[in-house]
C-alpha positions in Angstrom: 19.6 -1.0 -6.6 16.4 -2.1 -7.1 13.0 -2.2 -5.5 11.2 -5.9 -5.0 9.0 -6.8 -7.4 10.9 -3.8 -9.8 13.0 -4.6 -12.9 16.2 -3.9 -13.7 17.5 -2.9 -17.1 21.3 -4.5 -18.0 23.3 -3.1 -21.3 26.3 -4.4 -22.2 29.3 -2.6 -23.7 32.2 -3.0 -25.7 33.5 -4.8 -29.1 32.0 -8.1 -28.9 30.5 -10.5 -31.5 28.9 -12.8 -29.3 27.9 -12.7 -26.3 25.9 -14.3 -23.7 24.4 -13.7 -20.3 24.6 -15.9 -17.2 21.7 -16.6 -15.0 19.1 -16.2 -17.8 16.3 -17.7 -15.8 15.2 -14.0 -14.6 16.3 -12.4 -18.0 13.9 -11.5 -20.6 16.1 -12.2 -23.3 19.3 -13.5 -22.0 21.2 -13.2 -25.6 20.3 -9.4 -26.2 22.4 -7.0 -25.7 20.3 -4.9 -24.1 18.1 -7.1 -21.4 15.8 -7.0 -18.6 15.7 -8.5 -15.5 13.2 -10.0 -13.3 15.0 -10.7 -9.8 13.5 -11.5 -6.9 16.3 -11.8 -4.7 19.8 -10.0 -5.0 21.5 -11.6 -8.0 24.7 -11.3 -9.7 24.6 -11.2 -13.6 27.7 -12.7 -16.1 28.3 -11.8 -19.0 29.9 -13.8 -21.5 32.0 -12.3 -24.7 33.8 -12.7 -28.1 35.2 -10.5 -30.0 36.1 -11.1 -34.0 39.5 -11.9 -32.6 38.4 -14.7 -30.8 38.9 -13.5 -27.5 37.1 -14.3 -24.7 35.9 -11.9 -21.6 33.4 -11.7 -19.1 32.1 -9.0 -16.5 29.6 -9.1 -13.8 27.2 -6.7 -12.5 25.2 -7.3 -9.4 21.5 -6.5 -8.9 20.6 -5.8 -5.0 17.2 -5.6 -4.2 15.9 -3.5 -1.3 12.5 -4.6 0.1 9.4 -2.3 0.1 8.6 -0.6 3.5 5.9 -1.5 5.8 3.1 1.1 5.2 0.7 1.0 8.1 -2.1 3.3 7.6 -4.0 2.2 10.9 -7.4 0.4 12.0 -10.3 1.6 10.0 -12.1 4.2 12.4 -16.1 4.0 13.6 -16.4 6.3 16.1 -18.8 8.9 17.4 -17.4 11.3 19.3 -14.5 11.8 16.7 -13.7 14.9 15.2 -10.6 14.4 15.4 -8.5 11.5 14.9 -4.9 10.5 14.8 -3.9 8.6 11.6 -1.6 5.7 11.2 -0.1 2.5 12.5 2.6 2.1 15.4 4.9 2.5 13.9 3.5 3.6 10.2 6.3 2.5 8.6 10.1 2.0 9.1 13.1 4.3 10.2 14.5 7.0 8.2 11.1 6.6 5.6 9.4 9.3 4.2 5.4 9.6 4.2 2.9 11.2 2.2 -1.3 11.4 2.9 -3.7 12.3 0.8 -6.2 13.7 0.4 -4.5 16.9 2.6 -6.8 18.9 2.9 -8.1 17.7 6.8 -4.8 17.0 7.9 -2.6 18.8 10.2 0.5 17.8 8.3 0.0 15.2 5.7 4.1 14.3 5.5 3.6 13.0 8.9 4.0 9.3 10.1 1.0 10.0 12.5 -1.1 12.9 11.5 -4.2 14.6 13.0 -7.3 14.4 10.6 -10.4 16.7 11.6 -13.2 14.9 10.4 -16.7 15.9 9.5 -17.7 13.1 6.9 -16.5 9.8 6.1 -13.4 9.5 4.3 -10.7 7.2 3.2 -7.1 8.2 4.2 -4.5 7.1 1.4 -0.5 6.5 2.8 2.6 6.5 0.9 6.0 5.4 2.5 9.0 5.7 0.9 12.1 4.0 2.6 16.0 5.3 1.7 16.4 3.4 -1.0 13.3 5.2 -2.5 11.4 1.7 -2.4 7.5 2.8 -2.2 4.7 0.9 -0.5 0.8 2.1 0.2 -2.0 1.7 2.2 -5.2 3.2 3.0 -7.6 3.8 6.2 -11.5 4.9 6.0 -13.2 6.8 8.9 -16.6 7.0 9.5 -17.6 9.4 12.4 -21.1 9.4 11.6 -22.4 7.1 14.0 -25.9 8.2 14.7 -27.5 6.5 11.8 -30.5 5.1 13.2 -33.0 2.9 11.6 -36.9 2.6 13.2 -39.8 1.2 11.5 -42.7 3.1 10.9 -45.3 0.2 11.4 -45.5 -3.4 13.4 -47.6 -5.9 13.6 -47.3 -8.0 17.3 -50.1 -10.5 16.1 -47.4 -13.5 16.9 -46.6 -14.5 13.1 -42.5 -13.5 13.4 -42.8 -10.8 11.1 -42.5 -7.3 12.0 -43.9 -8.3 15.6 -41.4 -6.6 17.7 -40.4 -3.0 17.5 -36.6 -1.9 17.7 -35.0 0.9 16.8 -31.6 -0.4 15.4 -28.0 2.4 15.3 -24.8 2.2 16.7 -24.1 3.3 19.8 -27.6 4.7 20.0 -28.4 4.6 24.0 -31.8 5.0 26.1 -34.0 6.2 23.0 -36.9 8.0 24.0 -40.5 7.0 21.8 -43.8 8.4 22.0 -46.5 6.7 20.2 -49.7 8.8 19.0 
């Protein structure tokens, strides 16, 4: 069994004096006796023999590969009102999988498909999903809960020549701002 986009190592055994192996497009060296393989679909390998007697054999060994999960972290997160926030996609990855989040620390339980992150600063959320077959696949999240970045300039100039002739006080979410001017 192996993982897609994984290799797969293939030994042969036995008296033989030559030997050859079948499919060789996806071997690394298809007259070794000892090769790798490079399948992207499930493939079944031959291998051809001859012993000092002349004899001639074959076996065949079949390579299956298993796909890698889905790993859906989730939407990347800009919110205010946060604190906390539930990680992960619906669904984060597939039945029967195992997941792992790091960094742990802010998590309620990071082995969750759909943890709880308390959040004070931005961070970036890191997934690992591991299906049955022990085929791995990652993905990552960022959340931002700081929100209340505002930018205002500290001079303007409304003398009509489009630059810096309007005041504006630009920040997300930032509602009914209250000035005063000296």
């Amino acid at each position: 069994i192996v993982c897609e986009g994984d290799t797969a190592t293939l030994m042969a055994g036995g008296v033989v004096e030559t030997f050859f192996w079948g499919n060789a497009l996806s071997l690394e060296s298809p007259d070794s006796i000892i090769t790798i393989a490079f399948p992207i679909k499930s493939t079944t390998y031959t291998l051809f023999g001859t012993d000092s007697n002349g004899c001639t054999g074959s076996d065949q060994v079949r390579v299956r590969i298993h796909a890698k999960p889905v790993a859906h972290a989730g939407a990347g997160v800009q919110d205010c009102d946060l604190g906390t926030v539930t990680l992960g996609g619906n669904p984060t990855g597939p039945e029967f999988s195992s997941y792992t989040w790091w960094p742990a620390e802010t998590l309620d339980d990071p082995y969750s498909p759909n943890p709880r992150a308390f959040i004070e600063d931005s961070i970036t959320y890191y997934l690992e999903v591991e299906n049955e077959f022990g085929c791995l696949n990652y993905d990552s999240v960022t959340v931002v809960p700081d929100c209340y970045s505002i930018y205002a300039p500290n001079a303007f100039t409304p003398d009509g020549d489009g630059i810096n002739d309007v005041f504006k006080i630009k920040g997300f979410r930032y509602l009914n701002p209250r000035i005063e001017i000296f």
